[in-house]
Every structure is written in C-alpha cells, then in structure tokens.
N, CA, C and O of each residue as an XYZ file, in Angstrom:
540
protein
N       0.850     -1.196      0.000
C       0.000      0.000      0.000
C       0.883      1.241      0.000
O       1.952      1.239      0.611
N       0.473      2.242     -0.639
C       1.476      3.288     -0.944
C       0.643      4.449      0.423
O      -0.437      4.917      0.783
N       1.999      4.407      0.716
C       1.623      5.939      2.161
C       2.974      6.834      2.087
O       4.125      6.401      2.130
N       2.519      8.324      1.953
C       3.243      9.040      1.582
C       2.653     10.010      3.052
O       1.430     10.134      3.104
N       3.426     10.634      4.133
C       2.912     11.617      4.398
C       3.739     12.718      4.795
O       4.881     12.536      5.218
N       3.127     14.050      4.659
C       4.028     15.338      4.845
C       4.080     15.666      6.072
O       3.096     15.274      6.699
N       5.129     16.448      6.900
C       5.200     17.546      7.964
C       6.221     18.565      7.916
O       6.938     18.847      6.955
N       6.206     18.984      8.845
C       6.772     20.065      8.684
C       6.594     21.475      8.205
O       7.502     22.239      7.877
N       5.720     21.642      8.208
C       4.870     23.307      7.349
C       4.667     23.669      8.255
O       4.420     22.934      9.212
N       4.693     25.039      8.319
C       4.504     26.203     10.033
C       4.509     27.496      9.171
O       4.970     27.808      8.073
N       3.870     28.046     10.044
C       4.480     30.333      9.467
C       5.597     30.147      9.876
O       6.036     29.455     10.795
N       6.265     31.097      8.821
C       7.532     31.632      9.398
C       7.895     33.214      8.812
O       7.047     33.761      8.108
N       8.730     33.678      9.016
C       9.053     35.021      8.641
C      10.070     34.684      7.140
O      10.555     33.598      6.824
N      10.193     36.238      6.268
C      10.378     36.212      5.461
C      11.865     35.922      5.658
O      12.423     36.521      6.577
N      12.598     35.045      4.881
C      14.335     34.740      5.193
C      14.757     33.888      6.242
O      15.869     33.713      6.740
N      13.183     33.186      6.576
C      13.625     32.336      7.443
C      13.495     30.239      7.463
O      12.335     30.062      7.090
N      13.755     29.651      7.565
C      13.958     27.848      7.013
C      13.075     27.208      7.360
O      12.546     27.699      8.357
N      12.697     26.461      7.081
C      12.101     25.412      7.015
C      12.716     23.788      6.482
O      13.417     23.543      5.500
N      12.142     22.796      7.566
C      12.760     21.408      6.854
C      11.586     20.572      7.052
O      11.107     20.152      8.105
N      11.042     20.332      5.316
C       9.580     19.434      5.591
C       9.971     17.989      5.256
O      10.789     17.747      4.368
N       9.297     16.910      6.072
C       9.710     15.425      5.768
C       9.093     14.755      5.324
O       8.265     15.665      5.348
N       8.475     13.801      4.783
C       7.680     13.121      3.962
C       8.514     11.423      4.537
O       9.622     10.971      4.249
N       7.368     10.831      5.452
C       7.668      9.660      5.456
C       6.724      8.316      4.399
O       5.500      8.197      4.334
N       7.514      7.674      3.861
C       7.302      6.946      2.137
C       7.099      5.509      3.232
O       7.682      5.346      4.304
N       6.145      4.621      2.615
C       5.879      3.246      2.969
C       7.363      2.415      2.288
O       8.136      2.942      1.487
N       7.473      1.186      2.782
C       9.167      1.128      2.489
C       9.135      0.668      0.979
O       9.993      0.973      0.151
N       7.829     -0.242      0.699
C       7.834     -0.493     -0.924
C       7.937      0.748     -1.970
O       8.594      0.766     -3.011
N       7.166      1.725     -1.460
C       7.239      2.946     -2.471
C       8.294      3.480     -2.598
O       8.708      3.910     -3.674
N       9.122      3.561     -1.132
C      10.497      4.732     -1.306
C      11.401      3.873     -1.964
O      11.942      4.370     -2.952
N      11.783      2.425     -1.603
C      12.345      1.377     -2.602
C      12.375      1.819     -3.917
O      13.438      2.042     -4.496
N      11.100      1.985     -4.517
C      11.025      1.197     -5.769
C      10.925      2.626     -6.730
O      11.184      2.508     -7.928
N      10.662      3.557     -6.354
C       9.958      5.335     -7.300
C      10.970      6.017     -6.523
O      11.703      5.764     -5.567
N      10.713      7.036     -7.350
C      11.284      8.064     -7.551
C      11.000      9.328     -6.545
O       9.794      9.424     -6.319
N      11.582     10.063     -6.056
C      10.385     10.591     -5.433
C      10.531     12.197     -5.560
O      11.407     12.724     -6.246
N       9.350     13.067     -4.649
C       9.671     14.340     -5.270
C       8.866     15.267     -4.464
O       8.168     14.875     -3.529
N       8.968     16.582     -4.849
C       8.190     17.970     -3.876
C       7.500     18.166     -4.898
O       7.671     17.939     -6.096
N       6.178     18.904     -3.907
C       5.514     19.371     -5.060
C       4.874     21.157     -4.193
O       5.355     21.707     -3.203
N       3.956     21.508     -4.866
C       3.464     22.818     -4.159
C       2.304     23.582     -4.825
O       2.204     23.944     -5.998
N       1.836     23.669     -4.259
C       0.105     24.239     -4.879
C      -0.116     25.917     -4.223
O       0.017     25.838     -3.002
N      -0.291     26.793     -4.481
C      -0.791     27.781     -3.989
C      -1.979     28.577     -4.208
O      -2.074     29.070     -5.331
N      -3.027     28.840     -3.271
C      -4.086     29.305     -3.903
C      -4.640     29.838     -5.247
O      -4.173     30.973     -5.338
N      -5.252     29.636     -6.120
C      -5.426     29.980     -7.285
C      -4.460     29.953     -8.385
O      -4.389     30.681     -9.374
N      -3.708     28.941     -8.005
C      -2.117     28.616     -8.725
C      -2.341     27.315     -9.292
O      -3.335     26.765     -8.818
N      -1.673     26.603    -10.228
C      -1.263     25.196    -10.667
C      -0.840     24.547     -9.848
O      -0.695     25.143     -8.781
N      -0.508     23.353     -9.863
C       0.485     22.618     -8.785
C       2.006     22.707     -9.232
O       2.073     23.264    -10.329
N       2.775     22.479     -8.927
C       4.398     23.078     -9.687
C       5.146     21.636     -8.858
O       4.984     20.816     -7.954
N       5.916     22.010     -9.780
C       7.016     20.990     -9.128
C       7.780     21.757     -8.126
O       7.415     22.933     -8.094
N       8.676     21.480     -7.340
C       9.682     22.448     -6.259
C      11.159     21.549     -6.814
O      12.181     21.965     -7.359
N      10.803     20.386     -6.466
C      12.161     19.240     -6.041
C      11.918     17.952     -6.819
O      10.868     17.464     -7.239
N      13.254     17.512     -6.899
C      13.102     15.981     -7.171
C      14.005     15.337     -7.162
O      15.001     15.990     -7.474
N      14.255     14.082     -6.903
C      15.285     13.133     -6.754
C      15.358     11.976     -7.105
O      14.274     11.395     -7.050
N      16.182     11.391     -7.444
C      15.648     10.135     -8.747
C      16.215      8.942     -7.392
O      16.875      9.082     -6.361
N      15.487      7.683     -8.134
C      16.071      6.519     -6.917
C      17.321      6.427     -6.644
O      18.334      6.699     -7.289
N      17.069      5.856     -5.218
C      18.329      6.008     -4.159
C      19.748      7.086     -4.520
O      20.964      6.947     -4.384
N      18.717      8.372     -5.121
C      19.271      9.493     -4.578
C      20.385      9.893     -5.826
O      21.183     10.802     -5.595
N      20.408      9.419     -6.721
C      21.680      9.140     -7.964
C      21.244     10.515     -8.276
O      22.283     11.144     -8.479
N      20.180     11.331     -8.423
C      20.355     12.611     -8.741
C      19.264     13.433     -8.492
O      18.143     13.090     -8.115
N      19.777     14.799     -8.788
C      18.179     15.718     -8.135
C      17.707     16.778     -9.134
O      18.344     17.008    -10.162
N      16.580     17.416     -8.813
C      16.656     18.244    -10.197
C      15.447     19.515     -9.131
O      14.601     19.118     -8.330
N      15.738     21.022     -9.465
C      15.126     21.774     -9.099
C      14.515     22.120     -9.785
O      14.553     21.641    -10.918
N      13.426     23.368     -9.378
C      12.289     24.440    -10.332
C      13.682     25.217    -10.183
O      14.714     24.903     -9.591
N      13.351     26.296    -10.903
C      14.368     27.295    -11.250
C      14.592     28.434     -9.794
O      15.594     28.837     -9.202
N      12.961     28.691     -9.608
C      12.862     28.896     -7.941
C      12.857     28.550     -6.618
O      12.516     29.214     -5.638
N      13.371     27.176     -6.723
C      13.754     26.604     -5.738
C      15.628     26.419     -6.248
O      15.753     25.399     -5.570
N      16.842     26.578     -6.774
C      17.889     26.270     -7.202
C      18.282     27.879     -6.155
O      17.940     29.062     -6.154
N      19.193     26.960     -5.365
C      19.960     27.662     -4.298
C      19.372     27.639     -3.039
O      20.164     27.909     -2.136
N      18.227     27.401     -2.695
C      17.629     28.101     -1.685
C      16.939     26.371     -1.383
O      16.647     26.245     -0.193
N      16.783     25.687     -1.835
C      15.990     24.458     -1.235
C      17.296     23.358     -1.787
O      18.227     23.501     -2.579
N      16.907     22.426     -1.081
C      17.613     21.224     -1.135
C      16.874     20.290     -0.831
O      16.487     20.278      0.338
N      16.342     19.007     -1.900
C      16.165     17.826     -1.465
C      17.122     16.356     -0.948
O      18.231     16.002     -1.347
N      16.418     15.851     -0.157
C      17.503     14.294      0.669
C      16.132     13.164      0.681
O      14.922     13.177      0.454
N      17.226     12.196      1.110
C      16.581     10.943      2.054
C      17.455     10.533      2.694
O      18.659     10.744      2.547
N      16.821      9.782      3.622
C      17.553      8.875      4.452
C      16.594      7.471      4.575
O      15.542      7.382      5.209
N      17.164      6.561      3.903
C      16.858      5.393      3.641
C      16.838      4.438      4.905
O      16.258      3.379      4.667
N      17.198      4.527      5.840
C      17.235      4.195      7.243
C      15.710      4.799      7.588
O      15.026      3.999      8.227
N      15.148      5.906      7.314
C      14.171      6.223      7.884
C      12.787      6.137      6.788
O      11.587      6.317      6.996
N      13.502      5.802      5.632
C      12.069      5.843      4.495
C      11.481      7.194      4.442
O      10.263      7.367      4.402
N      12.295      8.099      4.442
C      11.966      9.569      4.213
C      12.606     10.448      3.621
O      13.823     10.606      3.717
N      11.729     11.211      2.843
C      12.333     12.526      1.929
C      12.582     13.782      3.323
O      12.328     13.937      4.518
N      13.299     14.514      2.080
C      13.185     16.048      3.275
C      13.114     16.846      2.149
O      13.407     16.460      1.017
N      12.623     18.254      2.521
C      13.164     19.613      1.902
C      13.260     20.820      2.015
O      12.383     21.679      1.922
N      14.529     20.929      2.257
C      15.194     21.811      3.994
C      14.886     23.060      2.271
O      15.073     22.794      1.084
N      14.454     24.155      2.836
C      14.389     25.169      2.702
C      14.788     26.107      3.073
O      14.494     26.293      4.254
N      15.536     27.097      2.498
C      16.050     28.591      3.092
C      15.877     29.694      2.493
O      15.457     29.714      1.336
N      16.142     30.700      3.110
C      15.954     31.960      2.535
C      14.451     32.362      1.961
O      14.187     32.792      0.838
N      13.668     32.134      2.909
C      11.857     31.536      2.457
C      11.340     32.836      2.184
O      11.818     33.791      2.797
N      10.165     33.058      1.109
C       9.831     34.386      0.631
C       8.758     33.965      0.451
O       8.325     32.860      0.124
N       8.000     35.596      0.847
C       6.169     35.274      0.530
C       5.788     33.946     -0.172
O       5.126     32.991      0.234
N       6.450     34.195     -1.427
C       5.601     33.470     -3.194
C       5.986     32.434     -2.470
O       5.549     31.449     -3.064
N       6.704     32.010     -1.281
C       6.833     30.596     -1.190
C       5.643     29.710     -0.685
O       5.591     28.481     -0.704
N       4.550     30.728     -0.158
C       3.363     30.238      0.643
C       2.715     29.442     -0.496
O       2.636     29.721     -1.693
N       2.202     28.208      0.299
C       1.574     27.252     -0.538
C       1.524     25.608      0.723
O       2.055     25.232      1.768
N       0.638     25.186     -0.172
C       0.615     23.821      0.655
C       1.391     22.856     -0.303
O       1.178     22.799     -1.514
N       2.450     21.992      0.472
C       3.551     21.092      0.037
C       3.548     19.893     -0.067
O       3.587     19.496      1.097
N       3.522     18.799     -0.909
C       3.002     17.711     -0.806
C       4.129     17.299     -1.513
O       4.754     17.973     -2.331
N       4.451     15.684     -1.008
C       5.446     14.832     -1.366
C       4.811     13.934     -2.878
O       3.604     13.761     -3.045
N       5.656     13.542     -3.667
C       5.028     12.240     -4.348
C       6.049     11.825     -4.764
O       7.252     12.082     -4.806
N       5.205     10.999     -5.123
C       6.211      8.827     -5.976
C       5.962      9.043     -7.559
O       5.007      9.389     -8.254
N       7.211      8.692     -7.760
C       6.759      8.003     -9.736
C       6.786      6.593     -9.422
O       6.970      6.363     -8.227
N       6.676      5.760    -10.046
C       6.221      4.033    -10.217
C       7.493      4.450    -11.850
O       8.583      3.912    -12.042
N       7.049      5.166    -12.439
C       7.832      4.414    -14.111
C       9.329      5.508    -14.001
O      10.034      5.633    -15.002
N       9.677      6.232    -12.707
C      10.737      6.331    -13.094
C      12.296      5.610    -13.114
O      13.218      5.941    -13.859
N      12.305      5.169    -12.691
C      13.419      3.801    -12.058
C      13.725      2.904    -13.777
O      14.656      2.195    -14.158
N      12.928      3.196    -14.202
C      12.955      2.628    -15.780
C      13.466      3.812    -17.070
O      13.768      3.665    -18.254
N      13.407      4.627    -16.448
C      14.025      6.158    -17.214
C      15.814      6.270    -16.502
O      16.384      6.303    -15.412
N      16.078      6.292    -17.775
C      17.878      6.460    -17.690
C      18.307      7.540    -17.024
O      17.795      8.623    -17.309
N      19.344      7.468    -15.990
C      19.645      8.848    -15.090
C      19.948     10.093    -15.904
O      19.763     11.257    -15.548
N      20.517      9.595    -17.225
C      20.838     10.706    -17.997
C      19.885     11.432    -18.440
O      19.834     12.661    -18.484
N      18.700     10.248    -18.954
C      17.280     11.343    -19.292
C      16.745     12.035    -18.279
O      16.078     13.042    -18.514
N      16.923     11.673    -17.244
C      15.943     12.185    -16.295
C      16.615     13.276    -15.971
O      15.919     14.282    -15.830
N      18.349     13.449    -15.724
C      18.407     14.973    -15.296
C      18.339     15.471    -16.483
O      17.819     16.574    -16.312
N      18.609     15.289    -17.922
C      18.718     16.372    -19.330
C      17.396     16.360    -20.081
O      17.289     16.613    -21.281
N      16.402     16.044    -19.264
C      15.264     16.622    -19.726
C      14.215     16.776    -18.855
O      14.416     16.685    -17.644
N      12.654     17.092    -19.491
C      12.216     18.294    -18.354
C      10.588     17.225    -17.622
O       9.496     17.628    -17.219
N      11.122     15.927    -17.733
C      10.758     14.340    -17.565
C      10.088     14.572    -15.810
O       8.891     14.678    -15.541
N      11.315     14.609    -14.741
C      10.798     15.286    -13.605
C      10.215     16.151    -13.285
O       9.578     16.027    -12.239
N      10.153     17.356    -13.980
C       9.737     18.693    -13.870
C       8.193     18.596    -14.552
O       7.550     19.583    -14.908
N       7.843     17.516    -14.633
C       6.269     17.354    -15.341
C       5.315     16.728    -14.149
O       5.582     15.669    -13.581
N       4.407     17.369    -13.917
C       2.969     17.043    -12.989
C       2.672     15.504    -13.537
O       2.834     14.421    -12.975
N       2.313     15.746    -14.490
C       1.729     13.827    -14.917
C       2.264     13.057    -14.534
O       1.612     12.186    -13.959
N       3.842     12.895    -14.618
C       4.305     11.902    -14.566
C       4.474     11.191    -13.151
O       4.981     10.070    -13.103
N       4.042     11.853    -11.989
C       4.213     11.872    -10.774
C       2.872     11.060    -10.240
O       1.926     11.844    -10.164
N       2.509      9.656     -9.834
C       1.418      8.757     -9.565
C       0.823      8.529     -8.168
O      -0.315      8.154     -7.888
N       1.729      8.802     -7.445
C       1.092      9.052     -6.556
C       1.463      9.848     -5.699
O       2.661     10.129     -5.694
N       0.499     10.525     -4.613
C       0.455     11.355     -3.766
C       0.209     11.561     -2.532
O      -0.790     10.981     -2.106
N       0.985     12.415     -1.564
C       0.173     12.199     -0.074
C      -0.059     13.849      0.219
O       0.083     14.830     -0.511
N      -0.488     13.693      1.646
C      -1.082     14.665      2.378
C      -0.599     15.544      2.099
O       0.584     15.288      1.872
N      -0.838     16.616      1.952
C      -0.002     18.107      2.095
C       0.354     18.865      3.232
O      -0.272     18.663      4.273
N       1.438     19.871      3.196
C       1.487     20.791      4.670
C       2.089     21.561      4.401
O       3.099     21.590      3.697
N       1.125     22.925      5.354
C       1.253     23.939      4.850
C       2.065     24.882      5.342
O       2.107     25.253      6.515
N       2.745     25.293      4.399
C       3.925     26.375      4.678
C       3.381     27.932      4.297
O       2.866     28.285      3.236
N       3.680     28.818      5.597
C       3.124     30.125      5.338
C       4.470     31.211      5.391
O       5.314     31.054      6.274
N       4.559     31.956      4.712
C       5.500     32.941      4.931
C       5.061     34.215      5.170
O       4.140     34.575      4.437
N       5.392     34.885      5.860
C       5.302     36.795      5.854
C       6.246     37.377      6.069
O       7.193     36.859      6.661
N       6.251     38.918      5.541
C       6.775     39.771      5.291
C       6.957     40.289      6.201
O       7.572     41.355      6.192
C-alpha cells in the first residue's frame, strides 16, 4: 500500500527555514522516484524538487535552485526539503510524491530533460502541509 505523508509546514518570517519530511511506505520509497511538489491558492500545482532513486540525482524548479535542497535517508524511508531563505511566493501547501515508471528512465534522461519537472508523470500522492510565509 502506498503511504506518503508530509510535515513540517509552520508560518515563518520572510528569510527564514524550514525542513519538511515526507515519510514513504518502504515499498514505495524502494522502488519510485520521489519528489516535492506545491500548490498555492489559485495557482497550478508546480514541481519544487526531485530526486531520482536512491538518490543518484536531483533536479530543481528554477525557484527553488539555491535556496531548497532535497535528501533521504533510507534508514528512515523519508524525503526532506530543507528550505532557506523563504519568501512570501513561497506560501503554498507542500506535498510529497512517488513516480512508479521512473526507475525505468535512464539517469541521464531524467536529469537532461524536463521528464521530472512534469505534474503527470508523478502517480502518486500524499497529504499536504502547509507552509506560510510573511513579510
């Protein structure tokens, strides 16, 4: 059974961190890919983060490159994504997910093209949490 769930979302002030965790059921974090995601009111869902199995590589949004960092720790069956330097536009609710067909995509495709950085391809999903920022 696939269980994905988020924590870590709180207010915080503008320029200030956050580290959200996403604990993965052990078959899912095994076997997919996994990744950040982020929704903000009257917004699309966007990608933030991503990291291909057991961690061989990662790939950012353009607004998250410098300022966020995705991990796991395979001991714990969990993602993270320590955040810094946090700004308004960052407010949104944060949700972890799994690919199932990426592990079958070549590391090379997956960082030199825009394969991660696509909503579809991402199958499943868990809870969200919400991160608030102010000014």
């Amino acid at each position: 059974q696939v269980h994905l769930m988020a924590s870590g979302g709180e207010s915080v002030q503008a320029g200030g961190s956050l580290r959200l965790s996403c604990v993965v059921s052990p078959d899912t974090y095994r076997r997919n890919c996994m990744g950040w995601f982020r929704q903000a009111p009257g917004k699309e869902r966007e990608v933030v983060a991503a990291i291909y199995n057991r961690a061989r590589g990662t790939r950012y949004a353009d607004f998250a490159k410098g300022r966020f960092t995705i991990s796991q720790d395979d001991a714990k069956n969990t993602v993270y994504l320590q955040m810094n330097n946090l700004r308004p536009e960052d407010t949104a609710m944060y949700h972890c997910a799994a690919d199932s067909s990426c592990p079958s995509i070549p590391l090379g495709q997956w960082l030199g093209t825009d394969y991660p950085m696509r909503s579809d391809v991402w199958n499943f999903w868990g809870q969200g949490t919400q991160v608030t920022v102010s000014s």
